[in-house]
Every structure is written in structure tokens, then in C-alpha cells.
N, C-alpha and C positions, 0 to 999 in steps of 0.2 A: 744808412750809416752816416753818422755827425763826421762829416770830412773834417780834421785839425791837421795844419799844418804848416812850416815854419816857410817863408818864403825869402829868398835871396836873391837881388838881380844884379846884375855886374852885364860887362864888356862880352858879353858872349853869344852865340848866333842859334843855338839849341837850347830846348826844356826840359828839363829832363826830372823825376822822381825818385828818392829811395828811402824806405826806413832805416832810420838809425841803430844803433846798439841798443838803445833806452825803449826801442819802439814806437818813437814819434817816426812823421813824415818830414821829409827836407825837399822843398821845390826851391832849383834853379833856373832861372830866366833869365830873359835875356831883358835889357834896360826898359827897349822901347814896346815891351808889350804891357798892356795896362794890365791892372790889377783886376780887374773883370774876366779879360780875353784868360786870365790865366787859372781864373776857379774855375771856369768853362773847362778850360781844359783838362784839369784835376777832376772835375766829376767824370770824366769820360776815363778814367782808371780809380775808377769806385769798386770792381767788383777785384779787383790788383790788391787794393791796400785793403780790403777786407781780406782776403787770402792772407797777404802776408800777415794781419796782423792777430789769426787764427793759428799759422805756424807758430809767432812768437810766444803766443800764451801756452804753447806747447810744451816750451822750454827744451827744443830741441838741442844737441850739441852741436851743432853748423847754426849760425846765427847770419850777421850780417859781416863785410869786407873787412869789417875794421876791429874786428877781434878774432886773437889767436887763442884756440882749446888747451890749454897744456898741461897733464898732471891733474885734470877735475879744475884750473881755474883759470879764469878770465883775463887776459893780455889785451890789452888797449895795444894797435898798432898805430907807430906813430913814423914820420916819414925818416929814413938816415941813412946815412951813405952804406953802416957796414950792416949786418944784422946782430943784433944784439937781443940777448932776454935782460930783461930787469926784476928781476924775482922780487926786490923789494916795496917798488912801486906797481907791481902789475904791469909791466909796457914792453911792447917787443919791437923792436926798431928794424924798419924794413924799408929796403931801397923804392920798391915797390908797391903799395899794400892793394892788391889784386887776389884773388879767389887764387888761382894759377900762383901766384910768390906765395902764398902763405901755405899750399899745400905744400908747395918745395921744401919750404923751411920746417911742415912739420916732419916731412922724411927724413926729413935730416937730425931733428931731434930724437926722432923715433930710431935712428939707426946707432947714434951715439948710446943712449939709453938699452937701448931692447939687448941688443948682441951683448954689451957689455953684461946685464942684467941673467941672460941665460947662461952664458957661463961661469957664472956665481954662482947660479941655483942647481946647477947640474952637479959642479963641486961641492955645494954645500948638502947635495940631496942624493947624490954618488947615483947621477945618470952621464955615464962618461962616451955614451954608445953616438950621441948625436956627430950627424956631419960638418953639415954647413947651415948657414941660418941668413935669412934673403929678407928684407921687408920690401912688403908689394904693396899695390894699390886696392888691394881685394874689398870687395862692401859685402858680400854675402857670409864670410868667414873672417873669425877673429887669428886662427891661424891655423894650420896644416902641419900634419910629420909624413912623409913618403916612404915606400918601402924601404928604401935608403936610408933613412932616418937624417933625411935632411928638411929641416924646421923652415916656414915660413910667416909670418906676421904681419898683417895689417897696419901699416903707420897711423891707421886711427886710435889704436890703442895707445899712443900718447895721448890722446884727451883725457883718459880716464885715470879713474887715483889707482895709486901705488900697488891697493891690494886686486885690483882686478888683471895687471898687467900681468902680475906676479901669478894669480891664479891659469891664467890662458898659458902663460910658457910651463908652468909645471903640470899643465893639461897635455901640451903638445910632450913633452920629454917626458912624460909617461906611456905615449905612444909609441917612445923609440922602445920598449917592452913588452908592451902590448894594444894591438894594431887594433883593435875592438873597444867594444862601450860594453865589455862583460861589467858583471857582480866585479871581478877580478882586477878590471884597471876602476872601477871609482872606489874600490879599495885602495887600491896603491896613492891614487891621487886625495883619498882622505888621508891616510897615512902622512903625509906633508901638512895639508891644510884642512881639518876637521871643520873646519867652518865653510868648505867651497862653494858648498848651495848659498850663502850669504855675500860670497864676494862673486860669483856667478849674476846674482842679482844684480850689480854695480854695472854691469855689461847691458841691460836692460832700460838704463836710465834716457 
């Protein structure tokens, strides 16, 4: 692997590596170590930046720290006291910008969005049977209805666009009817969105 990579030295007592957003390499160093001792050290996380730079050509939706998923698009996270989204500029202003803050903040987008979102579609698609509606942290499922017919959601599903979020709640509030994957509920759930096998596909990305 042709090691590239951008190097920075400042006042500081650790070396440290990470990929950017863009998919280059960023080493930090410290002043007093030469510019030799520190490729030496960068080869010795050669088989690191080949990994990572095989997930990025992946184009997975989890990237690197400094961007937020939202809606299907890219947030540059930039540092600031309150959190804020900037939908015009792309940038989501975070006190913190750590793996750990940015998932907090996508719950929280996820919870403003989703809840309000299902009880639009329930009204507007006369599923009035649902209970309560919870966003979790779930990776295996996009969301759940329980015999209760109380709804749960993946705050991942704020990453994605519009029509896939919309397809998973009228997936799940078709369950609060019926509890199976008969002929009979992907009827009902074409009946709302005839296209679902296409916005289903969007979940796949």
C-alpha cells in the first residue's frame, strides 16, 4: 500500500492517526520527533489504513467523527456551544464532535422526526390502533409493532431519505392489523405505497 498522508506537529506528547471525511490520512505528532521516526511509525499501521480505506470505498452510512447522517445527507460537524443543524450549508454544530455526541444528537433528531412522522401517517392512512412509539438503539431491525401494538424504531433511520423512513412506519402500523408477513399485510402495505419493494431497496444502501 503507497502510505499518503498529511502530517501535523504541534506542542503535544502523543501520535496519533485517523482518516478524514475525504478519505485521506491525518498524522499528529508531537514537535520533537523527526520526520523519519514518524513514517516508521505510520508503516507500522499499514494494514489499519488499508482496512479503513476499503470500508470508505464502500460508502458506508457511518463514516468518520466529523460527519453527521441526516435525511440521506452529509453534515460537516463543526465545534459550538449549542447544537444546531444548518440545512443550508450542510453543518451540524456540536459541543462535542465524538461518535458518542453525534449518536445522541441523531436520537434526538430521530425522535423529533419519527413520532411526529407516525402520527401523520396513521391519520392520514386511518391506522389509529397504535399505542406508544419508543426510538431505540436497535442495529438488527428497522423497527417493531408488539402485540400491543406499541411501535419501535431505530434512530438510524434518520440517516436515510424521506421515502424509506415513511415506508418502515407504514410497514410497522400495518402490523398493528396484522401481526404476519401473509399475501394479506403486503397487500395492505402496497395499498399505501405501491412502490415499497423500491423504497425498501433505499434501506439496503
Amino acid at each position: 500500500m503507497n502510505i499518503s498522508y498529511t502530517l501535523i506537529q504541534s506542542a503535544r506528547r502523543s501520535i496519533s492517526l485517523q482518516m478524514k471525511s475525504d478519505g485521506t490520512f491525518l498524522v499528529r505528532a508531537p514537535k520533537y520527533l523527526s520526520e523519519k521516526k514518524i513514517h516508521e511509525w505510520v508503516q507500522t499501521k499499514e494494514s489499519w489504513m488499508k482496512k479503513k480505506s476499503e470500508l470508505q470505498s464502500k460508502k458506508t452510512i457511518w463514516k468518520e467523527e466529523d460527519i453527521l447522517y441526516y435525511l440521506w445527507e452529509a453534515y460537516h460537524c463543526v465545534l459550538g456551544e449549542i447544537f444546531h443543524m444548518d440545512t443550508e450549508n450542510k453543518k451540524a454544530y456540536l459541543k462535542e464532535i465524538t461518535a458518542s455526541n453525534i449518536e445522541k444528537h441523531l436520537i434526538k433528531l430521530a425522535k423529533e422526526y419519527i413520532l411526529e412522522r407516525v402520527k401523520k401517517l396513521a391519520e392520514q392512512y386511518n391506522f389509529p390502533a397504535y399505542t406508544t412509539v419508543s426510538i431505540t438503539k436497535a442495529k438488527s431491525r428497522w423497527g417493531s409493532c408488539n402485540y400491543r401494538n406499541s411501535l419501535n424504531f431505530s434512530y438510524r433511520l434518520i440517516q436515510y431519505p424521506l421515502e424509506a423512513i415513511d415506508y418502515v412506519i407504514i410497514h410497522e402500523l400495518a402490523h398493528t392489523r396484522i401481526k404476519n408477513h401473509s399475501s394479506q399485510f403486503w397487500n395492505l402495505v402496497e395499498q399505501v405505497f405501491p412502490d415499497y419493494k423500491e423504497r425498501e431497496k433505499l434501506l439496503r444502501r
